[in-house]
C-alpha positions as a Markdown table, in Angstrom:
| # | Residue | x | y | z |
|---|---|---|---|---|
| 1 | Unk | 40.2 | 80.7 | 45.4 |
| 2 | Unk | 42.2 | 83.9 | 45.7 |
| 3 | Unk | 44.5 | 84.3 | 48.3 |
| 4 | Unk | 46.3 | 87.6 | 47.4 |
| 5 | Unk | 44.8 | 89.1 | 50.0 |
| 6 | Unk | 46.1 | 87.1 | 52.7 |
| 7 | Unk | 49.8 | 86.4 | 51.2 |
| 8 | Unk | 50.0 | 90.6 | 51.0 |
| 9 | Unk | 48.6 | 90.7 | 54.8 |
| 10 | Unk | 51.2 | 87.8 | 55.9 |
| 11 | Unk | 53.6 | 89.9 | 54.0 |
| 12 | Unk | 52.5 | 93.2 | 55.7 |
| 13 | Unk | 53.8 | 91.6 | 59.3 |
| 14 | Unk | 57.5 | 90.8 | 58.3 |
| 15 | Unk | 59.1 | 93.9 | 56.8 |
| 16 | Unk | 61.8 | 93.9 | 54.1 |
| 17 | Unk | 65.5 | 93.3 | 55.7 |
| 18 | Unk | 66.9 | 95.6 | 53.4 |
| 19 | Unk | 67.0 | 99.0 | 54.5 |
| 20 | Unk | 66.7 | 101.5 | 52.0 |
| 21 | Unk | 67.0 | 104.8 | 52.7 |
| 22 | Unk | 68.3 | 108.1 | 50.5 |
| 23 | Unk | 71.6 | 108.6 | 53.1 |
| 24 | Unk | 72.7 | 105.2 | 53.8 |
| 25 | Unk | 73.5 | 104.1 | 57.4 |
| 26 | Unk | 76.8 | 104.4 | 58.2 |
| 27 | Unk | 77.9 | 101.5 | 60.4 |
| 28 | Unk | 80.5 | 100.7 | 62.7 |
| 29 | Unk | 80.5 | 97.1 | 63.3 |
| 30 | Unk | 83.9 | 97.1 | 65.9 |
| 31 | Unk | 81.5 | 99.7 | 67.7 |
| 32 | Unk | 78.1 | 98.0 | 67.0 |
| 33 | Unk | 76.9 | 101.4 | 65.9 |
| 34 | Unk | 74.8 | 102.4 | 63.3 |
| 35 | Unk | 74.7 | 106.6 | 62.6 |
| 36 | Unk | 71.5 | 107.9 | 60.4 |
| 37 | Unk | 71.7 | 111.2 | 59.2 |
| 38 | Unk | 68.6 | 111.3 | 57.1 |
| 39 | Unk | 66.8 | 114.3 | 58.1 |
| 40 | Unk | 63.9 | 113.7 | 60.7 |
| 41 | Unk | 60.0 | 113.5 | 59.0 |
| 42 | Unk | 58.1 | 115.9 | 61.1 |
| 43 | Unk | 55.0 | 114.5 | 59.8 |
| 44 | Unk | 55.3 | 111.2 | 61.6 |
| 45 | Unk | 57.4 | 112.5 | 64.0 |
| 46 | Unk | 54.3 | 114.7 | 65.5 |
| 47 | Unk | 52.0 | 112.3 | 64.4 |
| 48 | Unk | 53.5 | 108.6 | 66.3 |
| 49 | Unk | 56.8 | 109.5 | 68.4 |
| 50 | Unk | 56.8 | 105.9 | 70.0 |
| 51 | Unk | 56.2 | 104.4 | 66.7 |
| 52 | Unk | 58.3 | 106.8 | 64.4 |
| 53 | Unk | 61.1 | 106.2 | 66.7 |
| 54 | Unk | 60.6 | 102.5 | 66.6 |
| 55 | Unk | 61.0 | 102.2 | 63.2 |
| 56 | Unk | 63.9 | 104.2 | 63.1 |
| 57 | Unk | 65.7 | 102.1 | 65.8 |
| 58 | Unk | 64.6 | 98.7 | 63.6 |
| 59 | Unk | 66.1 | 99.9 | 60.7 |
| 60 | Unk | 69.3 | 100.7 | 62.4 |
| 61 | Unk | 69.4 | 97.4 | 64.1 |
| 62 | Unk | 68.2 | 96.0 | 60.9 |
| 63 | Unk | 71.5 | 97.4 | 58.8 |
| 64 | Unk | 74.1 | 96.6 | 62.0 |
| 65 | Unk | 72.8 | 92.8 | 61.8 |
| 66 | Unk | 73.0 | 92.1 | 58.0 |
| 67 | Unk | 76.4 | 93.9 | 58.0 |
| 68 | Unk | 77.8 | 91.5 | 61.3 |
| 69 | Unk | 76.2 | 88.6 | 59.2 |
| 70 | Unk | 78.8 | 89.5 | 55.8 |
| 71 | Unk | 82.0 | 89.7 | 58.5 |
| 72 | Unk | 84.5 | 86.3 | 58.8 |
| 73 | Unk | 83.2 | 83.8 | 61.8 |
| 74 | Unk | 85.5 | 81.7 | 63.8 |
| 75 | Unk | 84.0 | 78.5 | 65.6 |
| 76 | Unk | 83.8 | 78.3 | 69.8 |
| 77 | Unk | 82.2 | 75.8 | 71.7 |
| 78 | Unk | 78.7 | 78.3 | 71.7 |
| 79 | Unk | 78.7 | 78.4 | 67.6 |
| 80 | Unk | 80.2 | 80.6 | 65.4 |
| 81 | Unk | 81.8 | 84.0 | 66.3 |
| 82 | Unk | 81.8 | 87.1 | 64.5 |
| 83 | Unk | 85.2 | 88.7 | 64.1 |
| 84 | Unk | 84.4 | 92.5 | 64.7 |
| 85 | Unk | 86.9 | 94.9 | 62.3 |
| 86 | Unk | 88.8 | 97.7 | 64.3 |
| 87 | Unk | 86.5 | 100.6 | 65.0 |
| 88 | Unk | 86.1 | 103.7 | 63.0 |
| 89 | Unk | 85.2 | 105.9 | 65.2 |
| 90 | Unk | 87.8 | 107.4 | 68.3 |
| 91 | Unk | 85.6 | 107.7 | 71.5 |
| 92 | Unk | 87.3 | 109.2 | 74.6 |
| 93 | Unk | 88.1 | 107.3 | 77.5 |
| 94 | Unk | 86.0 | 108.5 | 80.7 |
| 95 | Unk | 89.3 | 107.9 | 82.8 |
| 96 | Unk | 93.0 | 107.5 | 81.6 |
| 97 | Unk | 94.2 | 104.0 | 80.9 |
| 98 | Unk | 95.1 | 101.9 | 83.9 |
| 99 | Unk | 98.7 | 101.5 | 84.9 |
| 100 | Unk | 100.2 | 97.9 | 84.5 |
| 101 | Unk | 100.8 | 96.2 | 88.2 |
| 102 | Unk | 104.3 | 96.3 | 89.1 |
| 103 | Unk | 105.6 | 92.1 | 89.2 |
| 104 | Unk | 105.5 | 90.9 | 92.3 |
| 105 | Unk | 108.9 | 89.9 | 94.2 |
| 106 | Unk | 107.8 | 86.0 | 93.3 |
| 107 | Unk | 107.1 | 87.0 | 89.6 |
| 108 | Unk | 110.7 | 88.6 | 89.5 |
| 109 | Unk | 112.2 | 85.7 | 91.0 |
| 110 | Unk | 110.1 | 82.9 | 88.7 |
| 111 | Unk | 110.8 | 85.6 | 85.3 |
| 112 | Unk | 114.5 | 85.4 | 86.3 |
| 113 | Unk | 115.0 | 81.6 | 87.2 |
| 114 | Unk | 112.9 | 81.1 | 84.2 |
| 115 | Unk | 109.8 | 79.2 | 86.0 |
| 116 | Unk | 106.3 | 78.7 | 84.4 |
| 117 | Unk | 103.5 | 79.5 | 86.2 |
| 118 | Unk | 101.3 | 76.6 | 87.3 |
| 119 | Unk | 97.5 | 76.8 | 87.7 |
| 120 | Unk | 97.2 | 73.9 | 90.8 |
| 121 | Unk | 93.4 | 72.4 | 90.8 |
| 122 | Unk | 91.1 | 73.1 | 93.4 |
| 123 | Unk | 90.3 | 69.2 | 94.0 |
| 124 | Unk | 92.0 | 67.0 | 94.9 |
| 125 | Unk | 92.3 | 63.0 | 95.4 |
| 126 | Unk | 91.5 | 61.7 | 98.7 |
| 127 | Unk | 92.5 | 58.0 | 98.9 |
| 128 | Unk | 90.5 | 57.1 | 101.8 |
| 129 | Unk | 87.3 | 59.0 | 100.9 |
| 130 | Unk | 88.1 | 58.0 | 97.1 |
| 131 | Unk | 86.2 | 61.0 | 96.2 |
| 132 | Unk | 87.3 | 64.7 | 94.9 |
| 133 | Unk | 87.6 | 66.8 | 97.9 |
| 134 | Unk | 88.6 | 70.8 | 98.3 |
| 135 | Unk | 92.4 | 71.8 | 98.7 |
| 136 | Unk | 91.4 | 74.4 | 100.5 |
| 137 | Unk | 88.4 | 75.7 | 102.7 |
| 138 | Unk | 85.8 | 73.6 | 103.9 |
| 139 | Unk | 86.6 | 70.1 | 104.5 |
| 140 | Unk | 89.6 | 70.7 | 102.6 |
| 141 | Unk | 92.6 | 68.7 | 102.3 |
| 142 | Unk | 94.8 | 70.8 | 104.5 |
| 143 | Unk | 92.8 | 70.4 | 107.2 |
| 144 | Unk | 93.0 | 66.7 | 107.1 |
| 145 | Unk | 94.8 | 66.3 | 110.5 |
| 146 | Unk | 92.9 | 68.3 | 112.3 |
| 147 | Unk | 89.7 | 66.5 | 111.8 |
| 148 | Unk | 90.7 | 63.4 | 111.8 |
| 149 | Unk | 89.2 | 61.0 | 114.8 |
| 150 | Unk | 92.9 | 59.6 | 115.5 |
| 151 | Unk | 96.4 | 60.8 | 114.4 |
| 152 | Unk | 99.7 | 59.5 | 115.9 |
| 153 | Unk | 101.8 | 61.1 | 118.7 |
| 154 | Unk | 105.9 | 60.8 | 118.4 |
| 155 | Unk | 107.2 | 59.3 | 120.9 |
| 156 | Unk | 109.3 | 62.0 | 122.4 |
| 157 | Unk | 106.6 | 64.5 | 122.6 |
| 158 | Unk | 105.3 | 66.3 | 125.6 |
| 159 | Unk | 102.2 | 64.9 | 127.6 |
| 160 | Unk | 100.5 | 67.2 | 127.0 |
| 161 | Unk | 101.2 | 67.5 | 123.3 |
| 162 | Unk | 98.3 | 68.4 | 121.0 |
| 163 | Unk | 98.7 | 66.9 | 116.8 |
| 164 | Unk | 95.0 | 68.7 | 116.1 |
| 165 | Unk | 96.9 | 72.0 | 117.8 |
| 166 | Unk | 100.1 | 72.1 | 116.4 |
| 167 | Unk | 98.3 | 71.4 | 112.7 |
| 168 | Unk | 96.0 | 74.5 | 113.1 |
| 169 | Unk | 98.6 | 76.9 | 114.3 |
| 170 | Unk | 100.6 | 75.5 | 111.2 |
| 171 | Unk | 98.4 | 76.9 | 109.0 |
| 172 | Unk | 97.2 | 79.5 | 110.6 |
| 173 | Unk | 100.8 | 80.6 | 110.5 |
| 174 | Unk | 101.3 | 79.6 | 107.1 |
| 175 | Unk | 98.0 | 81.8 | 106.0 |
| 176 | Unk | 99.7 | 85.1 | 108.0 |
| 177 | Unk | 102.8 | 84.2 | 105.9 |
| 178 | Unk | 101.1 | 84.9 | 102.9 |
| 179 | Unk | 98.5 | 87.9 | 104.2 |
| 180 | Unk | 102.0 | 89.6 | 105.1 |
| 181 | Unk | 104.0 | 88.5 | 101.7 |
| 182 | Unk | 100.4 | 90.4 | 100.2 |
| 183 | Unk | 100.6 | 93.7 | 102.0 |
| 184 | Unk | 104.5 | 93.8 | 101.1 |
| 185 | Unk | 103.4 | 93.7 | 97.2 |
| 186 | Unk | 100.7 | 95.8 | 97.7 |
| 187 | Unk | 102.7 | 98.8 | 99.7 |
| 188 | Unk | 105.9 | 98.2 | 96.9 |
| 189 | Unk | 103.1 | 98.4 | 93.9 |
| 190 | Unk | 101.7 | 101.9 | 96.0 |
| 191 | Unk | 105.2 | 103.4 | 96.4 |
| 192 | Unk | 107.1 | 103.6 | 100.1 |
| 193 | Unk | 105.8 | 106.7 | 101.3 |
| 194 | Unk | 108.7 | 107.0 | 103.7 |
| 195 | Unk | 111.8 | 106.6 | 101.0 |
| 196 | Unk | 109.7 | 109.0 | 99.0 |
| 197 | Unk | 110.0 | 111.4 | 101.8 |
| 198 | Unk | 113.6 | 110.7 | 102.0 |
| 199 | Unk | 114.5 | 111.2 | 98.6 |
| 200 | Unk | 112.8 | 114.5 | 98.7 |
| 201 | Unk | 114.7 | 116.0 | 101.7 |
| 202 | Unk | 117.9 | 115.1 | 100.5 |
| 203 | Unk | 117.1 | 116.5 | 97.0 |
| 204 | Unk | 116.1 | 119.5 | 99.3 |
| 205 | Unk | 118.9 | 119.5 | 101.4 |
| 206 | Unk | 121.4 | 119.3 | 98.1 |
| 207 | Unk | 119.7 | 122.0 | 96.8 |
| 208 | Unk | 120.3 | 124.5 | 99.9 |
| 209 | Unk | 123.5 | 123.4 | 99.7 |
| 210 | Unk | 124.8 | 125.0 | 97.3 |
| 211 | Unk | 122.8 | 128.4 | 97.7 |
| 212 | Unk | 125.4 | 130.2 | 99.3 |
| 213 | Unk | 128.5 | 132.3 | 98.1 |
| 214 | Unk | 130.8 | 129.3 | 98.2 |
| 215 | Unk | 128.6 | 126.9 | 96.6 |
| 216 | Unk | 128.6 | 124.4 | 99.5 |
| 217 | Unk | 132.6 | 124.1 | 99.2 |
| 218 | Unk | 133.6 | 125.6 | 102.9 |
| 219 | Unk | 129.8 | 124.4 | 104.4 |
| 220 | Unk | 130.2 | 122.1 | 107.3 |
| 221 | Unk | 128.9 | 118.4 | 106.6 |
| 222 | Unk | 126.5 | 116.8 | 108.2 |
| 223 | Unk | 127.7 | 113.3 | 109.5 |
| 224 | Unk | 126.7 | 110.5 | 107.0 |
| 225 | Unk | 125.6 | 113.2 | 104.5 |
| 226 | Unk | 126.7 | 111.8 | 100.8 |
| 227 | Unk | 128.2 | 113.9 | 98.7 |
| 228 | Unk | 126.7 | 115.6 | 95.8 |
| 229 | Unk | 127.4 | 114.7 | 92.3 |
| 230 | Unk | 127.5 | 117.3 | 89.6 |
| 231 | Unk | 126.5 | 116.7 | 86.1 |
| 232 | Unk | 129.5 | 115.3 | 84.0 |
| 233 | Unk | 129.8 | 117.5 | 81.0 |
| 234 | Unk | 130.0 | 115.2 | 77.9 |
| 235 | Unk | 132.4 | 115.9 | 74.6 |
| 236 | Unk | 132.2 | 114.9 | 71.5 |
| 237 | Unk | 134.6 | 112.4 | 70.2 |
| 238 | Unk | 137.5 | 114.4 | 68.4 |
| 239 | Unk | 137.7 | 111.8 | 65.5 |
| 240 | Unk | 134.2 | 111.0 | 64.0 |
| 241 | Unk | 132.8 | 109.8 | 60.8 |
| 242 | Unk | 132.2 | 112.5 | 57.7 |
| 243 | Unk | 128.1 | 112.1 | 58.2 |
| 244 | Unk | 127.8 | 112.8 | 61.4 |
| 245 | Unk | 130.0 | 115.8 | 61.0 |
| 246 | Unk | 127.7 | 116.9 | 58.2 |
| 247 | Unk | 124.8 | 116.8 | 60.7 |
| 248 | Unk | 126.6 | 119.0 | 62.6 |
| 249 | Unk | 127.9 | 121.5 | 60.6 |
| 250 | Unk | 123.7 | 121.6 | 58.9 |
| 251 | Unk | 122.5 | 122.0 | 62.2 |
| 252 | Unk | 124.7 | 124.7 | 63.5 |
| 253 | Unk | 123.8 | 126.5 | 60.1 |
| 254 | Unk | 120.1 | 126.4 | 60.7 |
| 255 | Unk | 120.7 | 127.3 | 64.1 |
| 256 | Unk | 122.3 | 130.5 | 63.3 |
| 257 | Unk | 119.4 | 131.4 | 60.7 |
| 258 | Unk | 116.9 | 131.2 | 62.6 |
| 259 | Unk | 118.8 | 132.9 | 65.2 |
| 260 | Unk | 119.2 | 136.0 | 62.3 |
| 261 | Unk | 115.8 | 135.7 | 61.7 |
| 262 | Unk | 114.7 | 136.5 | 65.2 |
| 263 | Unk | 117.0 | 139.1 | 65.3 |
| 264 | Unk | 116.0 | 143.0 | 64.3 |
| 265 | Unk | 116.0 | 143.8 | 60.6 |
| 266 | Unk | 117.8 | 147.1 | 60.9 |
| 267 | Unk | 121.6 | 147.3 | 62.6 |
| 268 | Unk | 121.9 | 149.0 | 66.0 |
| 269 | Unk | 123.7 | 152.4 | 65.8 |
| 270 | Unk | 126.3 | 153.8 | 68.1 |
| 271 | Unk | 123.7 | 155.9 | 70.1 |
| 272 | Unk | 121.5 | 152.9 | 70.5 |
| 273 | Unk | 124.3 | 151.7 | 72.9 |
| 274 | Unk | 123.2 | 153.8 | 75.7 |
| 275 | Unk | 120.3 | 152.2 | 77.7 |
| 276 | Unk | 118.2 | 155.0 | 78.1 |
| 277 | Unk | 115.7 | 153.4 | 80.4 |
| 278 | Unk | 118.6 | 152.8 | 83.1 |
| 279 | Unk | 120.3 | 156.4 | 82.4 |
| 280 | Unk | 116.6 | 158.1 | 83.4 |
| 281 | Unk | 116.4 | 155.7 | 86.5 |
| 282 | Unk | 119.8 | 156.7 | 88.0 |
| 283 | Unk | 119.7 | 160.1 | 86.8 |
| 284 | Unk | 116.0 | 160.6 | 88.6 |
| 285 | Unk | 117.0 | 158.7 | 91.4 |
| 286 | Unk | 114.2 | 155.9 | 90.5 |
| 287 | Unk | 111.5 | 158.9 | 90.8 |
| 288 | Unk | 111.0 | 158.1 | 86.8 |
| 289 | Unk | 111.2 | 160.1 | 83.4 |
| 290 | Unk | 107.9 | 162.4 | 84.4 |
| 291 | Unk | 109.7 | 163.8 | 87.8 |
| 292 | Unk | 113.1 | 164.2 | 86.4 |
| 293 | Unk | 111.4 | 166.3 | 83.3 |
| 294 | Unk | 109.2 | 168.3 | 86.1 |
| 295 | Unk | 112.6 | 168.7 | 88.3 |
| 296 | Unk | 114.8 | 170.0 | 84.4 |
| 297 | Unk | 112.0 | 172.3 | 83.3 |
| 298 | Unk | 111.5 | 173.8 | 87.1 |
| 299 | Unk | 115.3 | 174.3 | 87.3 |
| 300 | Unk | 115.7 | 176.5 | 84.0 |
| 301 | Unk | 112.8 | 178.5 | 84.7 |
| 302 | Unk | 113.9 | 180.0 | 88.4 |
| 303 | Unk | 117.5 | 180.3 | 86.1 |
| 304 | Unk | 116.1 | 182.7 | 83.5 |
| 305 | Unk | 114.1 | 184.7 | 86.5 |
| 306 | Unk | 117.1 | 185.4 | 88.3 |
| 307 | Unk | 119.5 | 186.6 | 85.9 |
| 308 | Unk | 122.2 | 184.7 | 86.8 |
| 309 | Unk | 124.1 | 185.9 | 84.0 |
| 310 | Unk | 123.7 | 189.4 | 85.0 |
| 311 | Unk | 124.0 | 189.0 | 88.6 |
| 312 | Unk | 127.5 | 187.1 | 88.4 |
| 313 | Unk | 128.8 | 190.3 | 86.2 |
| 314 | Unk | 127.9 | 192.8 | 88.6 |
| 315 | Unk | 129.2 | 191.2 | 91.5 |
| 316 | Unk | 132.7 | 190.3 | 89.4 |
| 317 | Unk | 132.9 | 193.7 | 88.9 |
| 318 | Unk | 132.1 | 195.2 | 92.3 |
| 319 | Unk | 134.6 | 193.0 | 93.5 |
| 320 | Unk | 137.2 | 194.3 | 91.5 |
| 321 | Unk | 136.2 | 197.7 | 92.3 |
| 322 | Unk | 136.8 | 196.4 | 96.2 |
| 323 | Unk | 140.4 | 195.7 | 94.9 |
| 324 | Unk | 141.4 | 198.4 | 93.2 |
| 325 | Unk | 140.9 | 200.8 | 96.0 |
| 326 | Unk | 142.6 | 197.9 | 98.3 |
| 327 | Unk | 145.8 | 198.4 | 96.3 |
């Protein structure tokens, strides 16, 4: 009996797990990515999308599982664990990494003291039940005196003293305790709004302080204003060790060439001195270079019409004509 044909038809159904392809998948398995960049056969492509794209996504699936089957397992109650390798690739982050929560003013206190924090069950033992019942909520244990069917009374209470009343306001007081110890740590986690707004008026108010002439040294002060501190100007030490000196002396040196550098190639001359941009503003009166040359060129041509040369000699002369016959 031949049964070629139906081992190669039972074969036909469950595909090879090696993928084999002429660009190898590259896989990220921190990622669980697999990348193909074989070039897309348009053939099947136009032919079967659904199917041509299924068989691309089972070979990629295909590659990302029998490399995640190669990588070191670690055991856990639901079987073995893959231990994923860091990831390749660098994707960005949507939104900025979250800010770590300020401690609360318990978690400063227990960090200080040195006090472990203690994870308290949610049952309890109840001796007269003799069965597990809730700490908290319903039917829990700190409600125990207010539903019980008989508590005792002191003997110097009031008459018309209450057990089942006192309990509940107890806890109800106890449970505002906390809400309010909550909103504290939430508002110091946010920031105080109103110190903020303190801080920022007296950084305003030193500022406008020393705005004027005096720099704030003859300003009246306002009453419980604090006074300013400067910056303290730091020296260094007048005896220090040879390398450090070193460092200083190679710094300073590469300061001052790159400051050269920057600095023009060719030496300023003596008639370079004269800033020619402010001479033209004063000499125009800020009208600019274009009037003042308008204003020089108008000015020598009414000279040369006149004759002012000519003019001044006759009227020298006339005058000492005047004088002659005077005397």
């Amino acid at each position: 009996m031949d049964v070629s044909n139906i081992l190669a038809s039972h074969a036909a159904k469950f595909q090879s797990v090696d993928v084999e392809k002429e660009t190898p998948l590259e896989i990220d398995a921190g990622l669980l990515a697999a990348t193909d960049l074989n070039p897309i056969n348009e053939e099947s492509y136009n032919e079967n999308l659904e199917e041509h794209l299924q068989t691309l996504a089972r070979d990629g699936v295909q590659a990302l599982f029998a490399s995640l089957f190669n990588l070191p397992t670690r055991p856990s109650p639901d079987g073995p664990l893959a231990v994923l390798p860091p990831a390749i690739y660098r994707l960005p982050r949507t939104k900025p990494l979250p800010k770590p929560k300020p401690p609360t003013k318990w978690e400063q206190f227990a960090a200080a003291k040195g006090i472990s924090k203690t994870i308290r069950d949610k049952k309890v033992w109840d001796e007269e039940k003799q069965d597990w019942v809730n700490r908290w909520g319903r039917d829990g244990k700190n409600k125990e005196v207010e539903q019980a069917w008989i508590t005792e009374v002191p003997a110097n209470a009031d008459v018309d003293h209450d057990p089942r009343k006192v309990a509940r306001d107890a806890r109800k007081e106890r449970v505002s305790k906390n809400e309010k110890k909550h909103q504290q740590n939430v508002a110091r986690a946010a920031g105080n709004p109103r110190q903020e707004r303190k801080m920022e008026i007296e950084k305003t108010l030193a500022t406008t302080r020393v705005s004027t002439a005096s720099m704030g040294k003859f300003d009246k002060r306002l009453d419980g204003e604090k006074k300013v501190r400067g910056v303290k100007r730091k020296f260094d030490p007048t005896e220090a060790s040879v390398e450090n000196e070193q460092k200083a002396s190679l710094s300073l040196l590469a300061k001052m060439d790159s400051d050269h550098k920057k600095m023009r190639k060719e030496p300023r001359t003596e008639e370079s001195d004269l800033n020619v941009r402010k001479a033209v503003k004063f000499a125009s009166k800020g009208r600019g270079g274009l009037a003042l040359g308008r204003e020089v060129a108008g000015r020598t041509s009414r000279g040369g019409g006149r004759g002012r040369g000519g003019r001044g000699g006759g009227g020298r002369g006339g005058r000492g004509g005047r004088g002659g016959r005077g005397a």
